[in-house]
N, C-alpha and C positions, 0 to 999 in steps of 0.2 A: 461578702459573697452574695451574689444572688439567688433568689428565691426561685422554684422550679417554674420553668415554662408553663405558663395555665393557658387555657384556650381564651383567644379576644372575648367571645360569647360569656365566658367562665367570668371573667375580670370586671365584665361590663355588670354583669347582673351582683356581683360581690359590691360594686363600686355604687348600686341605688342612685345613680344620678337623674339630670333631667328625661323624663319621659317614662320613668319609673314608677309604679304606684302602690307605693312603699306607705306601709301605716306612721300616722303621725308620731313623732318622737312626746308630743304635748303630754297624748292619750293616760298614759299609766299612770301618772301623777292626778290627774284629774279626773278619771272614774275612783281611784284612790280616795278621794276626797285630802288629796295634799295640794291642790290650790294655795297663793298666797294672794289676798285681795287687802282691800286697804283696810274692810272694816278685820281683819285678820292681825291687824298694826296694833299691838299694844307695851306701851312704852313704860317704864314709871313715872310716875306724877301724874300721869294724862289725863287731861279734862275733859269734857263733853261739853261740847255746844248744841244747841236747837235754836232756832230763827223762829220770833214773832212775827203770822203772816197778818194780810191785810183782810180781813172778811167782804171788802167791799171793790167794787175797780175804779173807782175816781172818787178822792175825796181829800181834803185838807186836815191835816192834823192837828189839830188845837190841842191836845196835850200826852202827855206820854206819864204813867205814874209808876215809877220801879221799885215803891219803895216794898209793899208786900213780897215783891218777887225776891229782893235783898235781905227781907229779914230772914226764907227760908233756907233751915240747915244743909247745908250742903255748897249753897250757890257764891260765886266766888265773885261775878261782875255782871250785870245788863246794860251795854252798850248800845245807842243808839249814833242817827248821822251826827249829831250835835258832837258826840265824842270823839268822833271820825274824824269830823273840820281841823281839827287842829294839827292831825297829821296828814291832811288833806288825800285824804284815801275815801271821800264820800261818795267818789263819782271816780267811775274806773273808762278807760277806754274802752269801744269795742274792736272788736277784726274789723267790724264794714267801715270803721272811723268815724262813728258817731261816740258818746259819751251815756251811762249808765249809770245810775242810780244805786250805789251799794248797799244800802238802807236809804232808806224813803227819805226826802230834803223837806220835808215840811209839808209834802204831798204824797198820793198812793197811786199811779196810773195803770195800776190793774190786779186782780182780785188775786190775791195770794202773794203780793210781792211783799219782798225783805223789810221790815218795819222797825224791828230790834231783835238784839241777840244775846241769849243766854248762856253763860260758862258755870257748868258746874262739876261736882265731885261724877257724878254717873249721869247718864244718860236720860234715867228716869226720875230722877230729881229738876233735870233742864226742863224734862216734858213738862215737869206737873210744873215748874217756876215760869213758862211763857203763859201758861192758864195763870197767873197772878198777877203779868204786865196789864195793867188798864192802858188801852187807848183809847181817846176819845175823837172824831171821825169828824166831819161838817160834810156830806155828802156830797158830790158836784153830777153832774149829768153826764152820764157814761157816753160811751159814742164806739160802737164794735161793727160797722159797715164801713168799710173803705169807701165806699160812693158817699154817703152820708158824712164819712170824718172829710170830702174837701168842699162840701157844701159851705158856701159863705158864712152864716150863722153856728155852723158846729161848734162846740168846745175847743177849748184851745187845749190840747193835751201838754205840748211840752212846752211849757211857760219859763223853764230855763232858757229855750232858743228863743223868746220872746227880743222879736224887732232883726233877726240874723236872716239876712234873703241870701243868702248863700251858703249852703251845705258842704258835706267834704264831696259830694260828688258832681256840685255846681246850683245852679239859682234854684231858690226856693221858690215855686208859683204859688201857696197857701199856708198858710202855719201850723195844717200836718202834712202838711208835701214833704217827701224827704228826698226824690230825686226823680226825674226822667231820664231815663236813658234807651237810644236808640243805638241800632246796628243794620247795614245793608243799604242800600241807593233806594232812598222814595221818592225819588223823580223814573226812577226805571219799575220798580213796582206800578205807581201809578198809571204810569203809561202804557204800561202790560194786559191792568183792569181796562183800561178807557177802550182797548181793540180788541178784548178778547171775546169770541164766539158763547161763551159761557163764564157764570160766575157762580161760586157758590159760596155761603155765611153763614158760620156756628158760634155761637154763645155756650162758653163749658166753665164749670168751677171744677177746680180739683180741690176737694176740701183741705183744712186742715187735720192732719192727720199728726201719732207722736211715735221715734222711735222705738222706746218705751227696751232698751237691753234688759237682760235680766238680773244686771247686777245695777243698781242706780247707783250717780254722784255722790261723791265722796272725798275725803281727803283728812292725814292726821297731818298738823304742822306743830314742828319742834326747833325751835330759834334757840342758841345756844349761848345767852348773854355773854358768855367769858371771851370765846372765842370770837362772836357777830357772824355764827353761819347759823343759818338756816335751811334745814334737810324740810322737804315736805314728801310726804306719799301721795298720789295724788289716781282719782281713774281719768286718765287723758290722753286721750289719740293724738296730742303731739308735744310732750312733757319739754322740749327745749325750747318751745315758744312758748309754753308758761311760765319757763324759767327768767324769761328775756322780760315779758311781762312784769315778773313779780316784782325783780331788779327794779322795773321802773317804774313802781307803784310804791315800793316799799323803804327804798333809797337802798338799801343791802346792793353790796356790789355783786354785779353776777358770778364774780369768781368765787363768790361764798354762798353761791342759791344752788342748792343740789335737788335736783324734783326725780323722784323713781315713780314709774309707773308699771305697778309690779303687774299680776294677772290683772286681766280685764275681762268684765262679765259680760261680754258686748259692748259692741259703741254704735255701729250705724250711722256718726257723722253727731250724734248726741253730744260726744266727751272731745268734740274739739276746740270748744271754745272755755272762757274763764269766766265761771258763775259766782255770783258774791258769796254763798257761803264759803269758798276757798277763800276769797278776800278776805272773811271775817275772822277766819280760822287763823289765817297766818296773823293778823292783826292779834288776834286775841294772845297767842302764846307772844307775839316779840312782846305784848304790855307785860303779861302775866309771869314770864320767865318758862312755862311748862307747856310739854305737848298737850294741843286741844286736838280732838278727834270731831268729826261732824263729819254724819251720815244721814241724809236724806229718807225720807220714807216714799211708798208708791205714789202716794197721793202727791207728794212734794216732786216729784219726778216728773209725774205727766202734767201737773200743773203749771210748771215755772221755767223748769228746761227746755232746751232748745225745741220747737215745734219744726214739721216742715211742712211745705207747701203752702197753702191758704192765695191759689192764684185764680183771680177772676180773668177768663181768655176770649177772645175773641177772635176767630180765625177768619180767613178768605184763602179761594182759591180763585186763579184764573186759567182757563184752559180751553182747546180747539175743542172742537165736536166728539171727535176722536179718542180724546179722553188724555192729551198731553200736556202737560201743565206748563202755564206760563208764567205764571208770577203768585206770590204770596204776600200776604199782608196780615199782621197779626198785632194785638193791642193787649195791653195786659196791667190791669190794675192788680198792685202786690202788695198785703194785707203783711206789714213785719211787726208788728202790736207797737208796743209803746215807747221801743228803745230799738231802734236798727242793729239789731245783735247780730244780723246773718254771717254764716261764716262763708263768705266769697271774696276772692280776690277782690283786692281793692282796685285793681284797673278798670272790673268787671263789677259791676253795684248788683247787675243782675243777673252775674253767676254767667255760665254760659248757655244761657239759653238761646244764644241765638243760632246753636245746632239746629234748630227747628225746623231746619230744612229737610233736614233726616239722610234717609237713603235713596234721593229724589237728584236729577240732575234738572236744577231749576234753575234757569235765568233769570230772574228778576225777583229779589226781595226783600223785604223791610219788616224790620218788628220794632217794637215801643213799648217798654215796661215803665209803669209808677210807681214809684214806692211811698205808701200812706203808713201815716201814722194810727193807732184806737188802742183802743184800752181794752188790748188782751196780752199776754204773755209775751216778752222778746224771743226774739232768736230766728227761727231760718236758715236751716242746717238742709245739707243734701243727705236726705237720708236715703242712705244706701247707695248716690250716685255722686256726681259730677257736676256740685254746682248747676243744680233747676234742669239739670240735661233731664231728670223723668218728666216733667211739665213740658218742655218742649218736644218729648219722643210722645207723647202723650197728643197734645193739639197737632200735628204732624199727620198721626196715624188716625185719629180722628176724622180730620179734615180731608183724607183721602179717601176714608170709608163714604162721605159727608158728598164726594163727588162722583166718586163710584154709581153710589145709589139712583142720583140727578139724572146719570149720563146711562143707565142700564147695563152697565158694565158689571163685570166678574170683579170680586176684591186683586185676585191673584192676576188678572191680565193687567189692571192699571197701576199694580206696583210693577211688575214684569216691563211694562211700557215705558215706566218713570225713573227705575234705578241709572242709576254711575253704571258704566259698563267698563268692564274690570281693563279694556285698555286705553280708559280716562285716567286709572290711578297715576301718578299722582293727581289728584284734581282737587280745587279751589271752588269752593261752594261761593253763592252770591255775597253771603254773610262774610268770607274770606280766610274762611279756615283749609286748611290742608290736607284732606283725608289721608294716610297716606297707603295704604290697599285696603283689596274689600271683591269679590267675586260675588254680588249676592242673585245673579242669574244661577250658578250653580247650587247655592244653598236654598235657593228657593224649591228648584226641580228636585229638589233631595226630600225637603217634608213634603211636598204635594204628591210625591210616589209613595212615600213611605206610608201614609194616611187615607191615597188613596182619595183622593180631594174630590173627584170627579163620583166617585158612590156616596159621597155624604151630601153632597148638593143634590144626589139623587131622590136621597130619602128625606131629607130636608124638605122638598117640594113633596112627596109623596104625602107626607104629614102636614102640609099646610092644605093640601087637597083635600083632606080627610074632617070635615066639621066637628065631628067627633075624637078626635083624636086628644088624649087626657094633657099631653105635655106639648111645649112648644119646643121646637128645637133651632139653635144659634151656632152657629160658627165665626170666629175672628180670626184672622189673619192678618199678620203686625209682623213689619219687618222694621228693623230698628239699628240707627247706627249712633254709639255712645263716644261720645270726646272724654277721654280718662289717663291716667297722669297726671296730674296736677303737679306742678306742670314749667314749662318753660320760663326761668328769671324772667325773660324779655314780654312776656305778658303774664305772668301771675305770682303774688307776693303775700305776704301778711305780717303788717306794717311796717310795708319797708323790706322784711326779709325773703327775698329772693325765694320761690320755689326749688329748690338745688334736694339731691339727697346725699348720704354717704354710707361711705363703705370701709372697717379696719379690718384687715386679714392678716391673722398672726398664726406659723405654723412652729410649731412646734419642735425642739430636735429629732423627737421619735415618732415623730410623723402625721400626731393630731393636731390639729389648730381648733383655732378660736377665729371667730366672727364677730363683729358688733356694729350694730346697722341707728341710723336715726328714725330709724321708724320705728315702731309699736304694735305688736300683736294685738286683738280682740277676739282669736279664733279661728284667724287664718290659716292659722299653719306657717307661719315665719319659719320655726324651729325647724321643721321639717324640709321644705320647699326653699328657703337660704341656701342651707345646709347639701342640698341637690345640685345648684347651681355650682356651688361649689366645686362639689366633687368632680361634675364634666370639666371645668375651665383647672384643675389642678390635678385631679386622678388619685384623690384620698378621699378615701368612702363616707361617706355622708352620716355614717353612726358614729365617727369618732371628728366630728365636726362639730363643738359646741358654737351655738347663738346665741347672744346676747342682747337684748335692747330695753329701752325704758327707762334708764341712769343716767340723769345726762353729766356724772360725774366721771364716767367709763364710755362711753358711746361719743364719735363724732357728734359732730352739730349737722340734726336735719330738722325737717320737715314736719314729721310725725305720718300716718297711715290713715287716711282718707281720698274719698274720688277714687278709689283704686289705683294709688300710684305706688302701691307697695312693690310692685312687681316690673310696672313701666319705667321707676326713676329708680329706687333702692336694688330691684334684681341686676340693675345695669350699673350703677357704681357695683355692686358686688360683683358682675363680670369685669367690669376694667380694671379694680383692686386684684381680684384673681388672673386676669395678664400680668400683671406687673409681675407676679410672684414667679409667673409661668417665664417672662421673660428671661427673669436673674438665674431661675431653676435649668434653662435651657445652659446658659456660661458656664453653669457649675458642672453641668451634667457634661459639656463639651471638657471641659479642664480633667474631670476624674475619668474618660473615657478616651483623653489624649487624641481628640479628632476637632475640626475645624465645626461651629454649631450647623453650620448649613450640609454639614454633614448626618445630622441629626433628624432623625423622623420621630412625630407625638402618636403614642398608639395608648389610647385607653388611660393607663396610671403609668407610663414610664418615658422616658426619649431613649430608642434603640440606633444602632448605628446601620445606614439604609446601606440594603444590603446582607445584612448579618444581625440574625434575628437573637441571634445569643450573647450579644452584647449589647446591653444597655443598664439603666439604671431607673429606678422607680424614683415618685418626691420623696420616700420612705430614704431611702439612698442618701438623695440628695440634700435634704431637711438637715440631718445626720453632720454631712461636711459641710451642710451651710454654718452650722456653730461649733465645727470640728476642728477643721483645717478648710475654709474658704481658700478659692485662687487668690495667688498675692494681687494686692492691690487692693479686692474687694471689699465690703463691708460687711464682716458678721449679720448671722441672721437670715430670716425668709420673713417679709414682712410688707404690708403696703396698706395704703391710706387712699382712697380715691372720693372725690366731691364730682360727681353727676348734676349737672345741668342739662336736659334733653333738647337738642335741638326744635322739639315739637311734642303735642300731645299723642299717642295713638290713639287709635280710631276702631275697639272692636266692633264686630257685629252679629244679627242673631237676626232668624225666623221662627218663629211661635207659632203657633196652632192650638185653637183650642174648642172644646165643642160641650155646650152646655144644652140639657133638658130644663125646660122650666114648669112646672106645676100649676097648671088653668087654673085650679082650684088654690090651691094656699098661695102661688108664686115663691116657693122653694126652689133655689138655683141648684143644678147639680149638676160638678165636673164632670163629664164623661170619661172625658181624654185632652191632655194637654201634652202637645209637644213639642220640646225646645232646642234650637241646634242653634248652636254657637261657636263664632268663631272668635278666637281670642289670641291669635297666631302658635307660638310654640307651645307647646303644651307641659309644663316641669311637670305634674304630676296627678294624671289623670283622674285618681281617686278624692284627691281635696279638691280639684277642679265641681267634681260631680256633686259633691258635697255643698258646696260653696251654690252652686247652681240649684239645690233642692231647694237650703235656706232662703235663698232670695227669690225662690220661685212662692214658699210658702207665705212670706212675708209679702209680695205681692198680692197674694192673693187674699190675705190680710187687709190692705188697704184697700182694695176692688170691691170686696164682698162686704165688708162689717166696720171701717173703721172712719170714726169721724170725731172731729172735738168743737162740738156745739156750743155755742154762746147763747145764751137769753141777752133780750134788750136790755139788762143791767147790768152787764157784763160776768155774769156765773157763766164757770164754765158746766155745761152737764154732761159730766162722764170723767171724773181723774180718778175709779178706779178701775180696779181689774175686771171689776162687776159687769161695769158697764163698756169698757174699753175692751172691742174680741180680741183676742190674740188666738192663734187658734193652733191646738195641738194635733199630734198623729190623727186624731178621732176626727178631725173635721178636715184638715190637709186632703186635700186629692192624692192620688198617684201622679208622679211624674215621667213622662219617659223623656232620655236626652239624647242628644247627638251633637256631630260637630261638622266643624272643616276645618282647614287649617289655610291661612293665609298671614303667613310673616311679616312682620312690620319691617321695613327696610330701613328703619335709621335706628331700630334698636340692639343693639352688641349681640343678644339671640334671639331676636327676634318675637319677641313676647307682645302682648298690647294690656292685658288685665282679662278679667271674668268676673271679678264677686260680685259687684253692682249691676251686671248687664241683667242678670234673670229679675232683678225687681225693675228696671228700668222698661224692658219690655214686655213683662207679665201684666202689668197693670189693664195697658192699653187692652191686651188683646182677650184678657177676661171682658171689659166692657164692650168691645167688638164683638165679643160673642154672644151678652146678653142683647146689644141694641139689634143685634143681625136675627132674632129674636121673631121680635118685633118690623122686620122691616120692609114686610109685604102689607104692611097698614099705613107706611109711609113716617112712622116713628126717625129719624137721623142720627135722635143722640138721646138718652142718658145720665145724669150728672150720678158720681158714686157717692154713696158705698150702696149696692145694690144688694140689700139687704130683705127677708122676702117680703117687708111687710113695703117697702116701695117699691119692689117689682109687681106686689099685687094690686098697688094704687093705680099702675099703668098699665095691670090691664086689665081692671076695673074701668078707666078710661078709656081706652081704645077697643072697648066692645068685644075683648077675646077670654077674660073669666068664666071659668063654669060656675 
């Protein structure tokens, strides 16, 4: 029998689906303190490993002495590469398809790398037995300037690749060249410059900078001699490609490599790649028979893990009088340390930067990225974005403020002048991507009211008028369009594996189901925001909807959750697995309600019969006789499996504002007012949205304001720790204010594009927009970060404006 008639309004708000902004299902277990994280993994037998680092960043090893560390009670093995060779596990592949050092081959190419490893009873027995490894070192000459490592004379870093002119991403020009690669028509750029009325040229580093989540790298592995499986725990934003990995590193067949990636304490694009202490760890238990545990400390975190950025850029613009832009030209020396570890598509060596067009409708362009080898840490992770899209949303918005200035233009009319006009969408950038919408006429007119643009350039000049006036005041304005999904088989893979996500929907007879996705939470809200989608594309409420992911012994095969494609590729297999269900549920609901399906209307949680609101049947119903009495013929069950390939990336976007005082006197930067409006097309659930956009607003302003990972000429890094490295809590964080628009993706099932990486992607820029705009009645352009106040007061100390 039917449950009584509730109002549509009643059913929609019971039913918490998309658009809802319903508290995370995460929450209670984790203010709880009932998280389950890897160092939370303990087994019996389990051993402890700690990794002998290198004190030095280039040097030959002439000996290794394990015997003190072997006599102390407790320690079980100290392994070095020599032990490795034999299982030929020394040198592990990376994603960019270079090759990687698991412990050091007779040499050390940068300061802290993997040397030997220790297995012991505890933790603090490992510690104190790597203080007893002697190594002894023959120093070599470091080399940490990418200009300087393709100088003719430099060092030869990687002396394995000794004599190989061709890379996996084509000819070698230097013996630390690791690749060039171009994107866009340099015969049509060129010729762009050669007619154009106006030219403009900026030189920008964006430092190296580290994700630094709050929970670091990790992993216990337990190989199970009798049977030849091997379960690992692992923290990894995408545990089915580590699985694939291990398989073929470790010879274990993949039907026997089960990898769970249980909580995760952030990732930020950190925990997508495979670090050798994983490799050592599983090496260690298949020799030893017993689970090894290895846990990283902070210092080992921001010293050896994945890094991002470190791009030296060089931009051009070309444009009429008028302020129209004709052509772009950009060059880009890419600092990836000692082992091409980035994690980007291998079609793409440098990631997709060549969005760098932005939100500009530009005819003619061309970039050209290097990738150098030096002896600093591997890796090259998009942290917090889309494969280097912050590096090119970054030189983009730059380079317009850079001509703005030149041309005596307003920030806001020569972006106004330059954008895609919303009845371009679909449109095809020079570079030849496919935006596919975007209104940023209308998002722009939404902060310039809202802020009131036209009073602050008021007071802005009222204050530069004023000799006396204690603070300087800046405003940036950065509008930003993000390529995210990651992404389409037909251009983006990791090694070999297709970009694809998936989707298992399994409901249940009495009405709840289960979900299980290839992707991987870090915080986003999977649990919740899956769980939503759900309930609109089936009409069973989102609290009795469990998620699952992270097992890949239970979970299809995907992807994992990075570039924000958790929501572009995984929410979209989760809409076509919930049709499927919708479809069968439609037959069944026609068969128990004795009417033809096209007789059949979807209202909320049920299919009624149109016409007659008093007969119908809910999935609740239907679930029921799907494993009760199905129609003859059918198949037991309500259930479906869906593998997502996207036709295309989406493409969200964002308008930032932001307005900074700066202190004559000390050059203390201070937020005024920062505000972000984003569009990210449908919106599943306003409240993680907002959440998701503080974070990545904060951490922007993280990188802008305080963060950088300095090298000395000998390759020290100075700063791995927390000391020295800002991260910056409630007490230093500005306020936020947010907004949006809404502009649907039209090839996505609901129209979604992402959000999490967009507020770091364009916060960056427009903090230092703010502070260079500062300065830029003295004729200042640019900037390099982290605008920290003791370098804001060097410049202006320089430019004649300190009190």
């Amino acid at each position: 029998m039917n449950a009584p008639v509730n109002s549509v309004e009643a059913r929609e708000v019971a039913l918490a689906g998309m658009g809802a902004s319903r508290l995370r299902k995460e929450d209670a277990r984790f203010i709880q303190g009932k998280g389950n994280y890897v160092d939370d993994i303990k087994l019996p037998g389990m051993l402890h490993m700690d990794i002998v680092r290198s004190p030095v960043a280039h040097a030959r090893i002439k000996r290794i002495n394990k015997e003190a560390a072997l006599a102390m009670p407790g320690v079980h093995a100290v392994l070095t590469a020599d032990d490795l060779k034999p299982l030929k596990l020394h040198w592990m592949p990376t994603l960019a398809g270079d090759v990687q050092a698991v412990l050091a081959d007779g040499k050390v190419h940068f300061q802290m790398q993997e040397v030997a490893i220790v297995i012991a009873d505890d933790r603090y027995i490992a510690a104190d037995a790597v203080e007893a490894v002697e190594v002894e070192y023959d120093e070599l000459d470091p080399v940490v300037d990418p200009y300087a490592a393709l100088a003719p004379d430099a060092p030869v870093i990687r002396e394995d690749l000794a004599g190989k002119t061709e890379g996996a991403h084509g000819k070698r020009e230097h013996h630390n060249h690791i690749f060039t690669w171009e994107a866009g028509d340099k015969a049509a750029a060129d010729a762009a410059f050669a007619n154009a009325p106006v030219t403009v040229s900026q030189h920008m580093y964006y430092p190296r900078v580290h994700p630094c989540p709050l929970e670091t790298c990790g992993c216990v592995a337990s190989f199970d001699p009798v049977r030849g499986e091997l379960t690992t725990w692992i923290t990894s934003q995408a545990p089915h490609v580590v699985r694939t990995v291990v398989s073929m590193l470790s010879g274990v067949p993949e039907s026997k490599v089960r990898i769970i990636s249980p909580d995760i304490g952030g990732g930020f694009g950190n925990k997508v790649g495979v670090y050798p202490g994983y490799v050592c760890a599983i090496v260690a238990s298949i020799v030893l028979g017993r689970p090894v545990k290895w846990v990283e400390d902070r210092v080992e975190n921001i010293s050896t893990t994945a890094f991002a950025r470190d791009y030296h850029m060089d931009g051009e613009l070309a444009a009429t009088a008028d302020g129209k832009i004709l052509g772009l030209r950009v060059n880009v020396v890419a600092d990836h340390g000692a082992f091409d570890a980035c994690a980007d598509p291998t079609k793409f060596p440098a990631g997709l930067f060549h969005i760098c067009s932005g939100s500009y409708d530009i005819p003619a362009a061309h970039c050209s990225v290097k990738g150098v080898y030096t002896n600093k840490s591997p890796g090259g992770v998009a942290y917090r974005c889309s494969f280097r899209v912050t590096e090119a949303v970054y030189l983009i918005e730059r380079m317009v403020d850079v001509l703005a200035q030149k041309l005596g233009m307003d920030k806001a009319e020569i972006r106004a002048k330059n954008f895609i006009r919303k009845e371009q969408f679909p449109y095809t950038s020079a570079f030849g991507f496919e935006y596919d919408s975007g209104d940023y006429h209308t998002a722009l007119k939404k902060v310039l009211d809202a802020v009131d643009y036209p009073a602050l350039r008021a007071e802005q000049a009222a204050k530069r008028a004023d000799p006396n006036s204690p603070t300087l005041m800046g405003i940036g304005l950065v509008t930003f369009t993000e390529i995210v999904g990651a992404g389409p088989s037909k251009m983006c893979d990791i090694l070999g594996v297709g970009m694809f996500d998936s989707c298992e929907i399994r409901v249940h007879p009495t009405g709840s189901a289960i979900a299980r996705m290839g992707t991987i939470t870090q915080g986003q809200g999977h649990q919740t925001t899956y769980a939503q989608i759900i309930a609109t594309e089936l009409g069973i409420p989102s609290e009795v909807i469990q998620v699952e992911e992270g097992d890949t012994s239970t979970a299809p095969y995907g992807l994992g959750t990075y570039g924000s494609r958790s929501t572009p590729v995984a929410g979209a297999a989760i809409a076509m697995a919930a049709r499927k269900i919708h479809a069968k549920a439609r037959k069944i609901a026609a068969h128990m309600l004795e009417v033809n399906e096209a007789d059949l209307d979807w209202e909320v949680d049920r299919f009624k019969v149109k016409g007659d609101d008093s007969k119908f049947k809910t999935m609740a119903d239907i679930a029921w006789q799907a494993y009760h009495q199905p129609p003859a013929g059918m198949e037991p069950g309500l259930e479906a499996v869906h593998y997502y390939d996207p036709p295309n990336f989406t493409f969200p976007f964002g308008i930032y504002l932001c307005v900074v005082d700066i202190d004559r006197a000390t050059g203390e930067t201070k937020v005024r007012r920062f505000y972000a409006l984003d569009d990210c097309g449908t919106r599943i659930n306003p409240m993680i949205i907002e959440g998701q956009i503080h974070g990545g607003l904060t951490e922007g302003f993280a990188v802008a304001m305080g963060q950088q990972m300095p090298y000395d000429a000998q390759g020290n890094l100075l700063g791995n720790t927390l000391m020295d490295y800002f991260l910056p809590t409630a007490v230093e964080a500005p306020k936020w204010e947010t907004d949006y628009t809404v502009t649907p993706s039209p090839h996505h099932p609901i129209g979604a594009k992402g959000v999490a990486e967009s507020p770091h992607v364009g916060s960056i820029p427009t903090f230092t927009a703010a502070v260079v705009d500062a300065f830029a009645h003295v004729g200042v352009t640019h900037l390099d970060m982290p605008h920290t106040s003791f370098r804001v007061w060097k410049a202006l100390k320089e430019h004649g404006l300190a009190l």
